[in-house]
DSSP file (Angstrom, degrees, kcal/mol; ACC not computed):
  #  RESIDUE AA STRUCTURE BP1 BP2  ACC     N-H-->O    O-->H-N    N-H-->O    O-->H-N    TCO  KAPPA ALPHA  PHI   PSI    X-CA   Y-CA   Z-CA
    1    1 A X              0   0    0      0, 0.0     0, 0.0     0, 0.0     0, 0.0   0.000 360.0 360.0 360.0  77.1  -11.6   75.6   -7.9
    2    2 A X        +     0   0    0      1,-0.2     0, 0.0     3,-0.1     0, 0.0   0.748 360.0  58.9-109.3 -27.8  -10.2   74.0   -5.1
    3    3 A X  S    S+     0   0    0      2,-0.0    12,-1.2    11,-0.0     2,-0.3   0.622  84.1  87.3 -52.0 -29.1  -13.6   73.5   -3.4
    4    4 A X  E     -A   14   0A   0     10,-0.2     2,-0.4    11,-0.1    10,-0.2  -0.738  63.7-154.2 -96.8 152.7  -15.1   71.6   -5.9
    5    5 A X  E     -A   13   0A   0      8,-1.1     8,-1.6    -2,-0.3     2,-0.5  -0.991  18.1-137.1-164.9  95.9  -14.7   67.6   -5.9
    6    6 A X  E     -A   12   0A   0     -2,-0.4     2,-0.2     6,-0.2     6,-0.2  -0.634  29.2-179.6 -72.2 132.8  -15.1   66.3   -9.2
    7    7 A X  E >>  +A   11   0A   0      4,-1.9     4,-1.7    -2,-0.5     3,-0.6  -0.768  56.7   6.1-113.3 158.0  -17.5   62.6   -9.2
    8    8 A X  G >4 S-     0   0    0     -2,-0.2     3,-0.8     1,-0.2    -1,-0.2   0.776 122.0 -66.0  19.6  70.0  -18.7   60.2  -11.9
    9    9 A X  G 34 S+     0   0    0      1,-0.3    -1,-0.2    -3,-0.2     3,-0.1   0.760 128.0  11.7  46.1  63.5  -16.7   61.7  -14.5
   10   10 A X  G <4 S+     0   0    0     -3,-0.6     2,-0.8     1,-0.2    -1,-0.3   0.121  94.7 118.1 124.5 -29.0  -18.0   65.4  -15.3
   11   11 A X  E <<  -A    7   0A   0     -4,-1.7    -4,-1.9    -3,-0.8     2,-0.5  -0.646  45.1-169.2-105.5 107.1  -20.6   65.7  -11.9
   12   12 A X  E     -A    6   0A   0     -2,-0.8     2,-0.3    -6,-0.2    -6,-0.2  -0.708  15.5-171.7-105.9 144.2  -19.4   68.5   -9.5
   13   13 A X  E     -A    5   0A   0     -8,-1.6    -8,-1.1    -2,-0.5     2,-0.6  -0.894  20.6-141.3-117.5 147.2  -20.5   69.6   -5.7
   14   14 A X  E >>  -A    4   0A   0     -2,-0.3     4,-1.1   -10,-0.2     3,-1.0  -0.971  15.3-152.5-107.7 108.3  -19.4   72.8   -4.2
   15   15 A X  H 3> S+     0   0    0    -12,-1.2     4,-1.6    -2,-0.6    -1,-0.1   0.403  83.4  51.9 -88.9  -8.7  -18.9   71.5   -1.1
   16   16 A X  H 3> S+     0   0    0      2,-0.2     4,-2.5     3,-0.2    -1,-0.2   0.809 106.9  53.4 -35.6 -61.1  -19.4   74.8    0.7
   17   17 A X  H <> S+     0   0    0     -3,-1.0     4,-1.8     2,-0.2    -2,-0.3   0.811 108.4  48.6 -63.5 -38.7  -22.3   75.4   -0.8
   18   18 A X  H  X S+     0   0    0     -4,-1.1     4,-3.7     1,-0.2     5,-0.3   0.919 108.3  55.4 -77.4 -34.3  -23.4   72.3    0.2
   19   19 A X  H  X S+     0   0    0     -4,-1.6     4,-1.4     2,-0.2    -1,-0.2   0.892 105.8  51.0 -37.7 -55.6  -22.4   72.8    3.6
   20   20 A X  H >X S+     0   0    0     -4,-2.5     4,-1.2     2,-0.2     3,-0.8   0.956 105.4  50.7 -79.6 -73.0  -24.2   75.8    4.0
   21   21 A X  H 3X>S+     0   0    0     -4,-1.8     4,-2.6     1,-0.2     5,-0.6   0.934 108.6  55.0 -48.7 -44.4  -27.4   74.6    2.9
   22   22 A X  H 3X5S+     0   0    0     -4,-3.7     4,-2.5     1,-0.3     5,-0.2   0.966 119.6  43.6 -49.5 -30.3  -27.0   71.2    5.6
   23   23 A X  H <X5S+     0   0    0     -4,-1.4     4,-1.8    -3,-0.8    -1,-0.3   0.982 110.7  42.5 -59.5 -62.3  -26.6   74.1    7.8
   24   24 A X  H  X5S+     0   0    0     -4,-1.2     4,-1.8     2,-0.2    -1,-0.2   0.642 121.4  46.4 -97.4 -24.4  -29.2   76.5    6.8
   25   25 A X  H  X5S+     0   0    0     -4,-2.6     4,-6.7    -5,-0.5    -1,-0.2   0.869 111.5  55.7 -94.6 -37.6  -32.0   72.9    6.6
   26   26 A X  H  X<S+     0   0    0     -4,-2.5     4,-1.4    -5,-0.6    -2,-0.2   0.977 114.4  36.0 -57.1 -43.0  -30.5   71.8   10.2
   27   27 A X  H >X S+     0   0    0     -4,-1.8     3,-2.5    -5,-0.2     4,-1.0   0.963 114.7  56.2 -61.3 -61.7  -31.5   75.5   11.8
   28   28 A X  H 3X S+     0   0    0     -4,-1.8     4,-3.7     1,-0.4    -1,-0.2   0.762 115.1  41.0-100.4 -37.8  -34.6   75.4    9.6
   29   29 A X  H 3X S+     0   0    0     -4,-6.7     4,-1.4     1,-0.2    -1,-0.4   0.788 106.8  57.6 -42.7 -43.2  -35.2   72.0   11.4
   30   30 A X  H <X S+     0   0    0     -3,-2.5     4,-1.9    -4,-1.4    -2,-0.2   0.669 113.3  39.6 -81.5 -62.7  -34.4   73.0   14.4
   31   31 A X  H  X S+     0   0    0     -4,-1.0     4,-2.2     2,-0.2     5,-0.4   0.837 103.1  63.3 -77.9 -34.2  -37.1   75.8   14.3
   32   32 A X  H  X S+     0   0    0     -4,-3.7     4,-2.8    -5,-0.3     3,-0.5   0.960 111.1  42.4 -54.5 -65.6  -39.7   74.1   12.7
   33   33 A X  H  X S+     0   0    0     -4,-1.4     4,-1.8     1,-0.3     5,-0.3   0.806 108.3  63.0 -51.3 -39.7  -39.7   71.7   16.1
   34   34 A X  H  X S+     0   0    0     -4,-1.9     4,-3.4     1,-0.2     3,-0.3   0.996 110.0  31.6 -18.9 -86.1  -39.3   74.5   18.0
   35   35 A X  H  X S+     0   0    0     -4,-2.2     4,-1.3    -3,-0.5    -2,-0.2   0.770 106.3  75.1 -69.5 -23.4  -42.5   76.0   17.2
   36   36 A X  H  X S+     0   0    0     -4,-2.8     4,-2.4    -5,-0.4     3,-0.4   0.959 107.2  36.5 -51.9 -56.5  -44.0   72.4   16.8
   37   37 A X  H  X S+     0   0    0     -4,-1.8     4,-2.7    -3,-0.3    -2,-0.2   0.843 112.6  54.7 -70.8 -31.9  -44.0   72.2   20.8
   38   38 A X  H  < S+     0   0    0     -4,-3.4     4,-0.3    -5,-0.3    -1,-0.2   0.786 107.4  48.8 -83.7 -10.9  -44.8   75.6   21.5
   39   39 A X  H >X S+     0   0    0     -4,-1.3     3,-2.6    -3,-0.4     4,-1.7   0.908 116.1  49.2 -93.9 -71.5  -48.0   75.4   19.4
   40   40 A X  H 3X S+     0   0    0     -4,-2.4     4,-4.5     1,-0.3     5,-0.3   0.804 106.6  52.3 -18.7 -66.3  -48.8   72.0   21.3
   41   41 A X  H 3X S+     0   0    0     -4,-2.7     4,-1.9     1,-0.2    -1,-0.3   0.727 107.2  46.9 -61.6 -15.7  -48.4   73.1   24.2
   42   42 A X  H <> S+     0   0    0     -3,-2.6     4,-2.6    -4,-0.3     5,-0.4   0.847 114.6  51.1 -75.9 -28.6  -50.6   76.2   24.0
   43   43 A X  H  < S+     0   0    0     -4,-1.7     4,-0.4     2,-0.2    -2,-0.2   0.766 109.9  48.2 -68.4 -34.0  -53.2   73.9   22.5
   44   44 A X  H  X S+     0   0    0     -4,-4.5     4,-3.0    -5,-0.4     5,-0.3   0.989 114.3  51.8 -69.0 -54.4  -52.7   71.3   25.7
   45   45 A X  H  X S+     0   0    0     -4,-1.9     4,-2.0    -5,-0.3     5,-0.3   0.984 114.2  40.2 -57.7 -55.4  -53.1   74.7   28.2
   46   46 A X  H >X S+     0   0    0     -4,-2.6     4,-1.8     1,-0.2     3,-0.5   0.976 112.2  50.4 -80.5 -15.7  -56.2   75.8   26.7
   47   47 A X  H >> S+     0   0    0     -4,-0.4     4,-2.1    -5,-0.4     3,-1.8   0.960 114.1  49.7 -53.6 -68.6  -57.9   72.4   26.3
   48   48 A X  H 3< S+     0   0    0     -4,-3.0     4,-0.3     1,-0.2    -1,-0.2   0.682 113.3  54.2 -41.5 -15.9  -56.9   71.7   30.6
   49   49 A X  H << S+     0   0    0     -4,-2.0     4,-0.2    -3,-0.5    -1,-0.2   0.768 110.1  40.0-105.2 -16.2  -58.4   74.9   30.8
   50   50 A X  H X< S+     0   0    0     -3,-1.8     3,-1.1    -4,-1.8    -2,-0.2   0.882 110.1  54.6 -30.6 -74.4  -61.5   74.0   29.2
   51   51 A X  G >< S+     0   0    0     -4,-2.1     3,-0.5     1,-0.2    -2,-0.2   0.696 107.9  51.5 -43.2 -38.4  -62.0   71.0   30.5
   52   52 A X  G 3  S+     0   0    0     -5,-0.3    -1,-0.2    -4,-0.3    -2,-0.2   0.659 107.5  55.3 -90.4 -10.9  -61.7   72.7   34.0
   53   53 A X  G <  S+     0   0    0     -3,-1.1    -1,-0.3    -4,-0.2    -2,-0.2   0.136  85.3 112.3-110.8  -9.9  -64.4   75.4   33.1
   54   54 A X  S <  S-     0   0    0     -3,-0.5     3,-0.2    -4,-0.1    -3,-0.0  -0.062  74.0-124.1 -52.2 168.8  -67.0   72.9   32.2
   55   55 A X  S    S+     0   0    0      1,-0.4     2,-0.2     2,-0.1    -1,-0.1   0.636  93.3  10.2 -87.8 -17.7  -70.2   72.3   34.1
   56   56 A X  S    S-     0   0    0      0, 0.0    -1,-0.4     0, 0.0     5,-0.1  -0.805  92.3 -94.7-146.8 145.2  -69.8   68.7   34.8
   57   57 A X    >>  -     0   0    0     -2,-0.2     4,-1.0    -3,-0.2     3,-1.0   0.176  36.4-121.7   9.2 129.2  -66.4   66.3   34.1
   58   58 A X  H >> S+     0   0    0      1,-0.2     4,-1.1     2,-0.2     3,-0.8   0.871 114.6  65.8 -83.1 -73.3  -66.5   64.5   30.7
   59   59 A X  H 3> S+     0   0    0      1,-0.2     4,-1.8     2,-0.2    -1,-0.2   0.239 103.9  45.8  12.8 -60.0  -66.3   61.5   32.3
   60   60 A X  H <> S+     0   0    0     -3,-1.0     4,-0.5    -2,-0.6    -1,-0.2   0.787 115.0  43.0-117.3 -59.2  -69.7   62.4   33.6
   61   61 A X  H <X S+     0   0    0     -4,-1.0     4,-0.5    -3,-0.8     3,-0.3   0.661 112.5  59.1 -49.3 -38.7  -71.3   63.7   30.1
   62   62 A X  H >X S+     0   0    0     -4,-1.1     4,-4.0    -5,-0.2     3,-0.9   0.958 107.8  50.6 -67.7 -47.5  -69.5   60.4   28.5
   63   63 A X  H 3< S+     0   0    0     -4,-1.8     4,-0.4     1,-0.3    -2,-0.2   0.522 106.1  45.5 -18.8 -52.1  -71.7   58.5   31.0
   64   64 A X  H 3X S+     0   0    0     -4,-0.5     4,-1.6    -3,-0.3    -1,-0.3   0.347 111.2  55.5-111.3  -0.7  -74.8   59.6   30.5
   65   65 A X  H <X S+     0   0    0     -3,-0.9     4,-2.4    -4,-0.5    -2,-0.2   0.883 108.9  48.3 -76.3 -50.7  -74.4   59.3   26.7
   66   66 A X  H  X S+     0   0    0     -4,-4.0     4,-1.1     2,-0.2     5,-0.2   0.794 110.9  51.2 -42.5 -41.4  -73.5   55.7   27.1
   67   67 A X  H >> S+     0   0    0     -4,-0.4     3,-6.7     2,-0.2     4,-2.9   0.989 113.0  49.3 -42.7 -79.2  -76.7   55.4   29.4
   68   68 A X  H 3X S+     0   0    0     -4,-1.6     4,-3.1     1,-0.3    -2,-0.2   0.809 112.3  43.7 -38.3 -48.7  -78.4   57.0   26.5
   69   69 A X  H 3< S+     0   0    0     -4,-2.4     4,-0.4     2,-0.2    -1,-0.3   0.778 113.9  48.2 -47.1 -30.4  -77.1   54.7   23.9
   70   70 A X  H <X S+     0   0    0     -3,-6.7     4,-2.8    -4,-1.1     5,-0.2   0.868 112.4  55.5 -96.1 -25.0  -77.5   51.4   25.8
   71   71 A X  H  X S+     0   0    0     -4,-2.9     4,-2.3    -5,-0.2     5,-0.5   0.999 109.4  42.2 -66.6 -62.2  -81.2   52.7   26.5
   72   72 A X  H  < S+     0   0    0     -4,-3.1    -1,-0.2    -5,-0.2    -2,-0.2   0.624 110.8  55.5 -93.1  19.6  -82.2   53.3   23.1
   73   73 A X  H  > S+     0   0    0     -4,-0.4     4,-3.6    -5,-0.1     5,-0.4   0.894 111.7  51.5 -75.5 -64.1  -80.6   50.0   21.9
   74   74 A X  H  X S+     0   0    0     -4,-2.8     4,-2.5     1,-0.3    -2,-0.2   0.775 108.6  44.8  12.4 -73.4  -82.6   48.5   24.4
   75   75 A X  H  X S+     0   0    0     -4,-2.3     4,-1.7    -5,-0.2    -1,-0.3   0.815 111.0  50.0 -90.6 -26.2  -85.3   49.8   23.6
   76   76 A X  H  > S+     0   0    0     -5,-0.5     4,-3.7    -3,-0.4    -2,-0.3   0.955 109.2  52.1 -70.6 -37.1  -85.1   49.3   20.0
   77   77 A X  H  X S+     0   0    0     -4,-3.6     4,-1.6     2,-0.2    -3,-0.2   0.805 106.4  59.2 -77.9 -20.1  -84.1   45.3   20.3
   78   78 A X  H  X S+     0   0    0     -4,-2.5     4,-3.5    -5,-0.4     5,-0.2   0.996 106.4  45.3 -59.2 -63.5  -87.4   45.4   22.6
   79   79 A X  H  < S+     0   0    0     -4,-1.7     4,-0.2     2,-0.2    -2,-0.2   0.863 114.1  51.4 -20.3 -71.0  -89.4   46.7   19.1
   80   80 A X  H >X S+     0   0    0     -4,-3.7     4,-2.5     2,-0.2     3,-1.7   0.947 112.0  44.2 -34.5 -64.1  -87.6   43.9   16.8
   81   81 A X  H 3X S+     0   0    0     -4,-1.6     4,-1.4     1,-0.4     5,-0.4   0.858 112.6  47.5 -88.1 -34.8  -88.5   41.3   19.0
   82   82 A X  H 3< S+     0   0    0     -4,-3.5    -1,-0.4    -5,-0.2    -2,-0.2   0.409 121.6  50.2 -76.3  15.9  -92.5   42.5   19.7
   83   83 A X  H X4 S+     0   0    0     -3,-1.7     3,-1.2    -5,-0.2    -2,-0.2   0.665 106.5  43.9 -56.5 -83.9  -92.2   42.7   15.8
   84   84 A X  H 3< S+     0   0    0     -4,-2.5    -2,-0.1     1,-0.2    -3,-0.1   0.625 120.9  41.2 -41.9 -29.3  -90.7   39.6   15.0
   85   85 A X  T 3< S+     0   0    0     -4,-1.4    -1,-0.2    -5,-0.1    -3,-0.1   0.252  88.5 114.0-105.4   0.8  -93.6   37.3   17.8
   86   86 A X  S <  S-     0   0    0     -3,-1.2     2,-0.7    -5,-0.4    -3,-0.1  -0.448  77.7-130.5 -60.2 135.7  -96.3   39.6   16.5
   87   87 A X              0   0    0      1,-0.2    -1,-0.1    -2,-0.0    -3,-0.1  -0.204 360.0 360.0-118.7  76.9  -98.7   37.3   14.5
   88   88 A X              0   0    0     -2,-0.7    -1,-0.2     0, 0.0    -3,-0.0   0.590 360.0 360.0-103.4 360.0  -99.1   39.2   11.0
């Protein structure tokens, strides 16, 4: 047992074995990140390719939603306020 490394009196690692698993968790790492990027990046390609396949620019659709928003704040704080000088 020439491998094994006795600790706190009775508690033994087989240091091979432990070796081999740091090994086996570094590849497993290794791959996981791998595949981490490669799924990104297919997800970045079809999004740019989306985006490019649109009928107008979001910019352009963000724009006219913000219009839309400001308009029917607008038009609601107009309503409050002929509410509020209304004399019921």
């Amino acid at each position: 047992m020439a491998t094994n490394e006795n600790f706190f009196s009775g508690f033994q690692v087989n240091r091979s074995l432990l070796a081999g698993g740091v090994v086996l968790t570094g590849i497993g790492a290794a791959l996981g990140a791998a595949g981490t990027v490669m799924v990104c990046a297919a997800l970045a390609t079809a999004g740019r390719d989306w985006v490019r396949k649109m009928d107008a620019p979001p910019t352009a659709i963000a724009h006219r939603a913000l219009h839309g928003a400001k308009a029917a704040s607008a038009a609601g704080w107009d309503a409050w306020r002929a509410e509020q000088t209304s004399p019921n």
